[in-house]
N, C-alpha and C positions, 0 to 999 in steps of 0.2 A: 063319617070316617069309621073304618072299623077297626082301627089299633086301641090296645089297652090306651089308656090314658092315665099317667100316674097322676099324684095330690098336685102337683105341679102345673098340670095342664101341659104337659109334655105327650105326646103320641112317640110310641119306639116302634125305628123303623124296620125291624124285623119281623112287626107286627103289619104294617102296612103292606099290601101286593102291588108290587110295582106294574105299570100297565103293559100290557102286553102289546107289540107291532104289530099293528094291522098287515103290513106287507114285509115282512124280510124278507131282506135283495142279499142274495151270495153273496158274498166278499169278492171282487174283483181282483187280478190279480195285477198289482201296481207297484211303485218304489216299496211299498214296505214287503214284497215278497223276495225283491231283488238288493234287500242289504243284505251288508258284509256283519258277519257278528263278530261281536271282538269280545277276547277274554277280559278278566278283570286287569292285567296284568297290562294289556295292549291298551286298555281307558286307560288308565295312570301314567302309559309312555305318552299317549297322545297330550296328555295336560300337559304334565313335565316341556314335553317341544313345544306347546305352544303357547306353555310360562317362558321356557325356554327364547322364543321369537319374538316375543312381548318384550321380556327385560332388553335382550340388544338392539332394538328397535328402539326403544325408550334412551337407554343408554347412550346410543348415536345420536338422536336428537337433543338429548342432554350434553352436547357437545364432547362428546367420549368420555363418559365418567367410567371409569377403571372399574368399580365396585359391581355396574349394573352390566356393563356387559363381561364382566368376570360370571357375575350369578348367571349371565345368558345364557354362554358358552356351556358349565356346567349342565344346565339342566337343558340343554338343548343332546348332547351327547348320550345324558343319562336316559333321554326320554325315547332317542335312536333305541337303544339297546333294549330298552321296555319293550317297545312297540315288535321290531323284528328278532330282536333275543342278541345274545349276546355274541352265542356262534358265529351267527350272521353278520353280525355290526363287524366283528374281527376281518369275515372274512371279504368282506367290500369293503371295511377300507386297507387290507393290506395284500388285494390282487396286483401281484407286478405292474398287470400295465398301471396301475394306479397308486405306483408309489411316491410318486412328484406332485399330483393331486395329496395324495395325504399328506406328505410333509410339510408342505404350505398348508393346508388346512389346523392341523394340529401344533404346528407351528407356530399358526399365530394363536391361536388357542394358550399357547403356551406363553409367547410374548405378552399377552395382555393380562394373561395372570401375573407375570413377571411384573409389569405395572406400563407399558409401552400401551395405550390403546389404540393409536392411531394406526401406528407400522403394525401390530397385531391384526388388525381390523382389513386393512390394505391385503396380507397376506391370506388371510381365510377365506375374504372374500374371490379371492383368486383362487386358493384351493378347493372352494365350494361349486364355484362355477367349472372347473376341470373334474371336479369328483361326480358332478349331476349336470353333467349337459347330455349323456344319454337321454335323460329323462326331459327334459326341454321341447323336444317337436311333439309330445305327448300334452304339454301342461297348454303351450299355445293350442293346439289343437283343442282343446276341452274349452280353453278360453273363448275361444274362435267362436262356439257353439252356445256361449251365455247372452242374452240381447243386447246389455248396455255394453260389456265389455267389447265383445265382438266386434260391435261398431267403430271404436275406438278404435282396434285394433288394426282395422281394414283403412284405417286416414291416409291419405298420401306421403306424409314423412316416415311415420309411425311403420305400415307397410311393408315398408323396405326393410327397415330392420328387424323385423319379428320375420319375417321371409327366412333372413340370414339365420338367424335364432333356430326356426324351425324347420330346417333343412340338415339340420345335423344328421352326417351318418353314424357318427359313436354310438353304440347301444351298450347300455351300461351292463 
C-alpha cells in the first residue's frame, strides 16, 4: 500500500490512488438526461401532497377520523401551491368554467374541517374528480404503458370503464 499509515494502522484515503478504468464508456444518454429538475421549493410541495395523500388515505380507512383527514386536506392544498406557486393554484382553481368543481372541492374541505367527514369527504371527492378529469385520459394512458398495471387495466370489466375514464374531452 502506498498511503501514510498513522500509529493506528489506519491508511488515509487521500493518500491512496484510486484505480484507474480500464475502458470508460461515455455516458449514454438515458432517464437521468431526460428529468424534470425541481426547485427546492417544488420538493417540499411534492412531500407536503404526498403527506398530504397519505393522511386522507389513512384517515378514510380509519373510518373517517376528522383529525387525519383534516391534516390531509391541509397539506394536500398547501403542497398544490408549493409545487406549482401560488399564482397558479389561484388560478386553476378559480377559472369560471371551474367554479362548481371548486366549490365542491373546497367545500368539503371545508365541511370536514368543520367536523362532518363523511359529507365532506363525498363532496371533494366529487369536486376532485370535476376539477382533474382533464387530466384523466393522460394518467390511464401512462398507466396503460406500466406491465403489471396495464394488464389489469385491459380485463374485460375493468376495460370498459377506464375506456369511459379515458375518453374524456375536457382539457383542463
Amino acid at each position: 500500500m502506498g498511503g501514510r499509515v498513522s500509529s493506528g494502522g489506519c491508511v488515509f484515503p487521500e493518500d491512496v490512488a484510486a484505480p484507474a478504468d480500464p475502458d470508460p464508456a461515455p455516458a449514454a444518454p438515458g432517464p437521468a438526461a431526460t428529468m424534470i429538475s425541481l426547485s427546492d421549493t417544488q420538493k417540499i410541495g411534492m412531500g407536503l401532497t404526498g403527506f398530504g395523500v397519505f393522511f386522507l388515505f389513512f384517515g378514510m380507512i380509519l373510518f373517517f377520523d376528522k383529525a387525519l383527514l383534516a391534516i390531509g386536506n391541509v397539506l394536500f392544498v398547501a403542497g398544490l401551491s408549493f409545487v406549482i406557486g401560488l399564482e397558479r393554484t389561484f388560478r386553476f382553481f378559480f377559472q369560471k368554467h371551474k367554479m362548481k368543481a371548486t366549490g365542491f372541492f373546497l367545500g368539503g374541505v371545508l365541511i370536514v374541517l368543520i367536523g362532518w367527514p363523511l359529507i365532506g369527504m363525498i363532496l371533494e371527492i366529487y369536486g376532485f374528480f370535476l376539477l382533474f378529469r382533464g387530466f384523466f385520459p393522460v394518467v390511464v394512458g401512462f398507466i396503460r404503458r406500466v406491465p403489471v398495471l396495464g394488464y389489469l387495466l385491459n380485463l374485460p370489466g375493468i376495460s370498459s370503464l377506464v375506456d369511459k375514464v379515458g375518453e374524456s374531452n375536457n382539457m383542463v
